[in-house]
N, C-alpha and C positions, 0 to 999 in steps of 0.2 A: 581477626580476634580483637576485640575488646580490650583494651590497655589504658592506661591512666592519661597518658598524651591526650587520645582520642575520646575521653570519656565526656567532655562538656560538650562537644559539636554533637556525640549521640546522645545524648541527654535533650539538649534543642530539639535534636531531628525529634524523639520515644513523644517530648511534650506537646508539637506542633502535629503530630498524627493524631494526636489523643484529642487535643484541641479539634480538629475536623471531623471525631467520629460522629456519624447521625443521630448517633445515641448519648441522650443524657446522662452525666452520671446519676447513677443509681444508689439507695442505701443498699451496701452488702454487709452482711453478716458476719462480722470476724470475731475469733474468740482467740484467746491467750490464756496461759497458765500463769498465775499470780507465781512469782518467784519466792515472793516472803510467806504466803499462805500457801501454797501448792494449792489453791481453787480454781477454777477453769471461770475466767471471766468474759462474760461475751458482750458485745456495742457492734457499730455500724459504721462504718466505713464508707468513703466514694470507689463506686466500680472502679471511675476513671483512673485510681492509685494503682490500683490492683493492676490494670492493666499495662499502666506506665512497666511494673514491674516486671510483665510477663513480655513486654518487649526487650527491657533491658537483656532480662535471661536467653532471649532469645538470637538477639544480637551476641553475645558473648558465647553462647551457642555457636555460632556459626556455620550451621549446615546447609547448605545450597538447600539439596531433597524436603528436607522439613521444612524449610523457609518456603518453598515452591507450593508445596502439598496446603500449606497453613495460609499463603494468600490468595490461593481459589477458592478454600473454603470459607475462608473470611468477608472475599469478593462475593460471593453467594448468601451470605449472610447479612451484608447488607442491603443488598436486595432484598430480599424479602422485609428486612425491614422498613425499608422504607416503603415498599408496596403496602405495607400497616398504616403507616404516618401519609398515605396517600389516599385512601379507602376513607371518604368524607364519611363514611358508618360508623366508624370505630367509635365507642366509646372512650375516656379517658382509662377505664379499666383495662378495656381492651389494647389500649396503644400501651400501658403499662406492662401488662402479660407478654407484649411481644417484646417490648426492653428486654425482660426479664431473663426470658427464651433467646433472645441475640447475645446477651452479653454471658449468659453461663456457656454458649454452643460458642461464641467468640473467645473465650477461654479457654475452653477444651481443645479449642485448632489449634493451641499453642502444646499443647501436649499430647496429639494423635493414637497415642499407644497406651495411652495410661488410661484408664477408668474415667469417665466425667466426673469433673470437681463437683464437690456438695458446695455448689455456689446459692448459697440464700437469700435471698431480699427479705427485707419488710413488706410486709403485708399491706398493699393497699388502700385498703382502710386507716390502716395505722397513721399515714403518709396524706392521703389526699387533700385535707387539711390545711396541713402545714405550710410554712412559707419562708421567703428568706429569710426572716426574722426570728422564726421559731426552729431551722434546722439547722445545719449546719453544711448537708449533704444537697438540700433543696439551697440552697443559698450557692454553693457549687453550680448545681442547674441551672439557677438563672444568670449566675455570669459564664454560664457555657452558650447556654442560648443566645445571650446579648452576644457574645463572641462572635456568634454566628451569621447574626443579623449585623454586628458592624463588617462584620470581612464583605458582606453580600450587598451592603452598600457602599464599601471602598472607603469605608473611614468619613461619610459625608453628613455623619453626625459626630459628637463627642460620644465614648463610651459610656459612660456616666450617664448622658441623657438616653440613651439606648438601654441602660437596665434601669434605670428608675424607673419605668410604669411594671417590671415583673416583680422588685418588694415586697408587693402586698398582693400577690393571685396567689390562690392557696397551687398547689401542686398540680391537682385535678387542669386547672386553666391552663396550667406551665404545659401540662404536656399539647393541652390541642395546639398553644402557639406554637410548640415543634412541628404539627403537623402542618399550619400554615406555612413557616418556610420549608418544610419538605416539599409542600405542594407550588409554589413558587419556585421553588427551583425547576420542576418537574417541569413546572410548565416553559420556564426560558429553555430545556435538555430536553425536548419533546421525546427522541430518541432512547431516553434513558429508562425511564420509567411510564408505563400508560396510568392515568389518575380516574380510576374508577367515577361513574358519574353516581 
């Protein structure tokens, strides 16, 4: 059980999972009721919060069975997507759609019995664009990414110098660099994943 003692070391553990998923965060779609207008206001969110959250829940949950059931499905899911981010075909649309489809089906493992979340993204279009400078959620992205690339070079640059060149790629670009180190990795983990020719 989850208790206030133990709440910073799971907090570390919820951030450093979140931090290694393959998947970018994403804009997600959240809405709130304005308390002083009772209006239902909507914006965009990082997946990556959302999901921080649905560990947290999940953790203070504490159920062996659902914990079991939710990391094969999870385990299964990112396969698949990374076999996306390894498919030298995919378009940037295409590597998007499969985020899209990972992180709402990544979500739903966290709650097996319930109905699939109306988890929503922006659309595409709206997004491809944009860049660190112009989002908030892509600016997220790319110091996920750099994350990625400094863990995968052991810190053999500065961080800073590892996300400096993804400030100015609009989105579209951010995603294929996912696919380069997905496909890097694949290739040091031959075992892990086959990288479509």
């Amino acid at each position: 059980m989850l208790s206030l003692e133990n709440l910073y070391p799971a907090m570390d553990l919820v951030a450093g999972t979140v931090a290694a998923s393959p998947c970018p965060p994403l804009p997600l779609q959240v809405n709130r009721t304005d308390t002083k207008t009772g209006k239902e206001i909507s914006g965009f969110a990082s997946s990556h919060h959302v999901l921080m959250q649905a560990y947290t829940v999940a953790m203070k949950r504490d159920c062996q069975r659902d914990n079991k059931v939710r990391e094969i499905k999870q385990t299964e899911l990112t396969g698949i997507l990374l076999a996306a981010f390894c498919n030298k075909d995919n378009t940037s649309q295409q590597l998007y759609d499969a985020c899209t489809t990972f992180t709402r089906d990544y979500l739903h493992a966290f709650m097996p019995n319930r109905q699939i979340p109306d988890a929503r993204f922006s659309p595409y279009e709206d997004i491809a664009c944009d860049t660190y400078k112009t989002n908030k959620v892509i600016c997220s992205c790319c110091e996920h990414l750099a994350g990625l690339i400094y863990y995968d070079e052991g810190g053999a640059n500065e961080y800073e110098d590892v996300l400096e060149p993804f400030k100015d790629m609009p989105f579209s670009q951010i995603l294929q660099e996912y696919a380069k180190v997905h496909i890097g990795r694949a290739l040091n983990i031959p075992s892990i994943i086959e990288i479509e020719e």
